[in-house]
N, C-alpha and C positions, 0 to 999 in steps of 0.2 A: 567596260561591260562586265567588268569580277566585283564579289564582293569588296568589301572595304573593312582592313582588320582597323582596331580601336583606334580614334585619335587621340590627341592632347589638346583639351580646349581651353577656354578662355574662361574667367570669372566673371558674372555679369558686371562688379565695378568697374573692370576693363573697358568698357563696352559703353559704362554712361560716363569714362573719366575723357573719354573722345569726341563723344557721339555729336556735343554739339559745337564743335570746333572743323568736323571733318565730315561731317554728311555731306554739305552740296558738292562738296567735289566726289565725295564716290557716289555720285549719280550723272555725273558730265561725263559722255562718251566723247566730246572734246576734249575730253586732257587726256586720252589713253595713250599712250608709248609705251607700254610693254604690259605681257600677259605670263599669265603661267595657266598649266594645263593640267591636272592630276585629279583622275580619278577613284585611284586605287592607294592603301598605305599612306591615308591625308593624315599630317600634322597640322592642323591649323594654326598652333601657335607660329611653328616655323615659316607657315605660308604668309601669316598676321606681319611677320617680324620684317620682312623681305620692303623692297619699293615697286614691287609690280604695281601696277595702277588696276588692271581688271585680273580678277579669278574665274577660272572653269571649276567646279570638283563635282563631284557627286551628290545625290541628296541623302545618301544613307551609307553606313559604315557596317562594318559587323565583327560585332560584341565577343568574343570567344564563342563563332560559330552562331550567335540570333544579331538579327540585323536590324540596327538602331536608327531611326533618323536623327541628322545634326537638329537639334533644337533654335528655337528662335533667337537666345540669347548668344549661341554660340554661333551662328550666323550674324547676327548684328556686331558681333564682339572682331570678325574678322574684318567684319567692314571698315568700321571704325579701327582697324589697329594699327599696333604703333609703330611697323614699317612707314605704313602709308595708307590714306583711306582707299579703299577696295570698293569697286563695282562686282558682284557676287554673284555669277551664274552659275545655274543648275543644270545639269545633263539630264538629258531627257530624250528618250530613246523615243520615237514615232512611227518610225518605219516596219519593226520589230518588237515583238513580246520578250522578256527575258523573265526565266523560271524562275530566279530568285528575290523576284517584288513584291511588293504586297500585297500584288492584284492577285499573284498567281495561286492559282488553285490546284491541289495535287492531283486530278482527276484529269485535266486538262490533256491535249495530245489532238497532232493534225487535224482539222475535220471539227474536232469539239470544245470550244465553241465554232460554229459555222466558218466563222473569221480570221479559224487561227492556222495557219497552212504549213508548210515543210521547214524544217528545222536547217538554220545555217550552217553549212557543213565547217564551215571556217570556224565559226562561234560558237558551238556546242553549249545547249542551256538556250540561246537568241531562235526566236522564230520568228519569219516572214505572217504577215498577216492584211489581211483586207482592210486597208489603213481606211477607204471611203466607207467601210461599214460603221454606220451610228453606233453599235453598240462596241465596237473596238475604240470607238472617238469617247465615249461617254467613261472609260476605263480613264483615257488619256487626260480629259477634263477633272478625274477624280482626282487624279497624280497631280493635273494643274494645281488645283486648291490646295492640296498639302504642301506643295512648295512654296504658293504663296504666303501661306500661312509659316511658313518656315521663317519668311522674312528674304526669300532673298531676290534681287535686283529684275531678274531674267531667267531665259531658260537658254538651252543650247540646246537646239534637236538635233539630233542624228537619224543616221536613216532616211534621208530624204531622197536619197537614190532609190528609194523600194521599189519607185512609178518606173523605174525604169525596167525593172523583174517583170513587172503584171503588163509592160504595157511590149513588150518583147515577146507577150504569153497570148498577147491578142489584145488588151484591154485600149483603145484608142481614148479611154478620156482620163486614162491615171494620170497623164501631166496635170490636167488641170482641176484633178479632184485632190493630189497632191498642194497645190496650191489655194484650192479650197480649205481645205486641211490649218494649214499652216495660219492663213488668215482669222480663220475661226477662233484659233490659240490667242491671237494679239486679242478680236474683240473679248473674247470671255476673258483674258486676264486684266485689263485695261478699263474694263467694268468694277474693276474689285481695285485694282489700283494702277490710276493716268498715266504712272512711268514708270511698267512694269515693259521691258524688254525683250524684245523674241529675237534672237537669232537663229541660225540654221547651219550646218557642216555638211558640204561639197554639195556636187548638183548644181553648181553655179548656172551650168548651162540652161536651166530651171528657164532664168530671168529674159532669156532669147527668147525661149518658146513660148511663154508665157509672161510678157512685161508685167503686167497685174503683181508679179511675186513680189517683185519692188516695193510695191504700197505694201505688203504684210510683215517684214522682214525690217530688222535696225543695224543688223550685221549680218556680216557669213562668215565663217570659218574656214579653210581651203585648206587640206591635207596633198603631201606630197608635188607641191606645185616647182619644187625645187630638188629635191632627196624624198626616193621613199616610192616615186609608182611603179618602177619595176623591182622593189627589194630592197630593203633598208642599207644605207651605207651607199647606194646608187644613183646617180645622177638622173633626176627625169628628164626622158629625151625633149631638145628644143622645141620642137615640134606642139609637144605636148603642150613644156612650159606656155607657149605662144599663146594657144588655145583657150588654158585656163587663166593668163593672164589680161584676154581680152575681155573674158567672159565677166573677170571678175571687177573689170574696170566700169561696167554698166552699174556697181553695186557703189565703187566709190564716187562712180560722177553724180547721182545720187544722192549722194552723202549717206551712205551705208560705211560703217567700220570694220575694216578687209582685216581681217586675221591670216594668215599662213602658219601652217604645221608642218615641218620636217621633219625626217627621220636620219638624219647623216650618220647614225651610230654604226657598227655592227653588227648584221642580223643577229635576232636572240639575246640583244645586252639585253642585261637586267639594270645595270647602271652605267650613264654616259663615262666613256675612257674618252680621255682626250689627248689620243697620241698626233703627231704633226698631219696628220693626212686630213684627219677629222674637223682638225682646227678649222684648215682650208676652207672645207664643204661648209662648217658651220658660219664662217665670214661670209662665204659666195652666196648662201641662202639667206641670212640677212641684208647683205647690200643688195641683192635683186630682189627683194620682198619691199625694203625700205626707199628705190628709186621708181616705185610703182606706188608709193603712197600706203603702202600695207604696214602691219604690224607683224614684225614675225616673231614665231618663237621656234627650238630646237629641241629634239626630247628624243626617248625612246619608245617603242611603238606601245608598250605595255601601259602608259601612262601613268607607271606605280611608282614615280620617283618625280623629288621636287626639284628638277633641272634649272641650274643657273650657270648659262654658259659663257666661260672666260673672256672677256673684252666685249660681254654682252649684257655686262650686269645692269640691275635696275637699282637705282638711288640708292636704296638703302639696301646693304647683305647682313645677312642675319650673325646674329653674332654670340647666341647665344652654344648652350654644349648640347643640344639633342643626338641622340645616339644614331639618328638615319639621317642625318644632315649628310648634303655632297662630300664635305671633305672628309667626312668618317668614313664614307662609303665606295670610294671612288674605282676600287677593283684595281689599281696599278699604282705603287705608291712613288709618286715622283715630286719632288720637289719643285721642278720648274712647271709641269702643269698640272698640281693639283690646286680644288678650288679651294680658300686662303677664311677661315673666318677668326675673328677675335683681334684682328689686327689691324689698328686706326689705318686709312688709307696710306697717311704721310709717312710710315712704315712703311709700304709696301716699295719694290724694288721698281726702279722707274725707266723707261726706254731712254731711244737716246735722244727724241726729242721733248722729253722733258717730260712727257704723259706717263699715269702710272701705268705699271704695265703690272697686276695684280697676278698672273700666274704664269710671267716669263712665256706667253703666249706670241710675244709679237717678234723677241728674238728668233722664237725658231721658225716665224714662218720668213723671217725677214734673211737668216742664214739659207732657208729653201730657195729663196728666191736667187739672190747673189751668186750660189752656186748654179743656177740655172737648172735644178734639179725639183722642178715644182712635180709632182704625181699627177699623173691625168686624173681629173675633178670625176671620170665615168666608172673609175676602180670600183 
């Protein structure tokens, strides 16, 4: 939800030296096993250069303070890049106005437009708004076309919890005007182009109350289903897990593409540390993401950083010297686990069953274990 300082993009030859080698596969949400998530401080080259299969980012950066959209070419240029072809979605707020878009006008405040209501005390700049008002939806449909015209695959909305605000406040038809919502997004982009993508973040529960969500939706996104709902670095209690893992099973039987988002960091990182404790949560939250059929990914809650976590990589690591790359940046300088770029795999230091073990990740949890001295996963 912050702005976004400059990237590093791509050259449009980039872009057509790919493009027709590695298109249909960055449009098959059947080949996804792994994502990245960032919003904020995007390098596209670095994100280009990685093997995620799908991208989240933003659709706009900002310039030394004025705020830029990613262009078509530098959208197409990631898709096509030479990590791996990339499926390319947009964040896209629905639930909430944020003062630094393009829509926004500096007059604006509660009340005026009719639509726009009390500011999130969490998100400072993010305001709640009457997402079933037309003229709040015709803001959102404006935002649609510029992204599509951007070039890229889908959107990711957030905010779909809003219906939950207005319908707490009294509103009995926000669930399904929420889903109204949502639906609308698919036809009006799918009218402009067949295999353009909507997905949605949390609110799975959406899909109970209203089965209808299912038809509008191609994914969902699921925050803190593992680390992260009560406090970053916090185990989500079972209970919970349970709940959103049921909810979110309606989405894959379906054949919806389940994303999961953790936060196993600790509170306030600005960059993933990955001391032994961490490793743990970030293992536990992939293998109970991955035996539910999900895709998960690991990060820190700011989403300003391009997380590749150790014994989680995706096909190809980047290898190039960007100055905000992981291992530049990793906040704790350790040899055994920091993340490792420039060095062919067959290099890399290998466990003892013969697998690499790229950031000495597997010895330490493997010494934790043997000594019987694992940290409770709820720290």
């Amino acid at each position: 939800m912050k702005k976004n300082p400059r990237p590093i993009g791509f050259g449009p030859c980039l872009a057509l030296l790919f493009s027709c080698c590695l298109f249909a596969q960055t449009r098959s949400l059947s080949q996804v096993r792994s994502f990245i998530y960032q919003l904020d401080k995007i390098n596209l080259e670095a994100i280009g250069s990685t093997g995620f299969d799908l991208a989240i980012i933003d659709f706009s950066y900002d310039d030394d303070g004025e705020t830029r959209e990613f262009s078509s070419d530098q959208i197409n240029a990631l898709k096509n890049s030479s990590g791996r072809g990339k499926i390319v979605l947009s964040y896209l707020s629905i639930g909430e106005a944020e003062d630094y878009r393009f829509y926004w006008q500096p007059y604006w405040e509660p009340g005026n437009p009719a639509w726009l209501d009390a500011q999130n005390p969490d998100w400072p700049g993010n305001y709640k708004v009457h997402f079933w008002d037309p003229a709040w939806q015709a803001v959102i449909f404006q935002y649609l076309d510029k992204i599509i015209d951007s070039g890229f695959d889908g959107i990711y909305c957030d905010i779909i919890d809003a219906y939950e605000y207005f319908q707490d406040e009294g509103r009995t038809t926000a669930a399904q005007e929420m889903v109204d919502f949502v639906a609308s997004l698919r036809l009006h982009a799918r009218a402009r182009d067949p295999n353009f993508l909507v997905f949605v973040q949390n609110a799975a529960e959406l899909a109970v109350a209203e089965p209808s969500y299912l038809d509008a939706v191609d994914g969902i996104g699921q925050e803190d289903a593992y680390y992260g709902y009560d406090g970053d670095g916090i185990k989500t209690p079972d209970e919970v897990t349970a709940e959103i893992e049921d909810d979110l099973k309606l989405f894959r039987d379906t054949g919806k593409l389940v994303l999961t988002v953790d936060y196993p960091f600790f509170p306030g990182a600005d960059v993933p540390v990955y001391d032994p404790l961490t490793l743990i949560k970030i293992d536990d939250a992939y293998a109970r993401s991955q035996s539910n059929g999900f895709i998960p990914y690991c990060t820190v809650r700011n989403l300003d950083f391009p997380t590749v976590n150790p014994g989680h990589e995706p096909s190809a690591v980047y290898s190039g010297a960007a100055d905000d790359w992981p291992s530049k940046r990793q906040g704790r300088e350790s040899s055994a686990i920091r993340l490792e770029t420039g060095r062919r795999r067959a290099d890399r230091p290998k466990d003892r069953s013969g697998e690499t073990d790229p950031t000495g990740a597997a010895r330490v949890r493997r010494f934790l274990f043997q000594c019987r001295a694992r940290p409770p996963l709820c720290c």
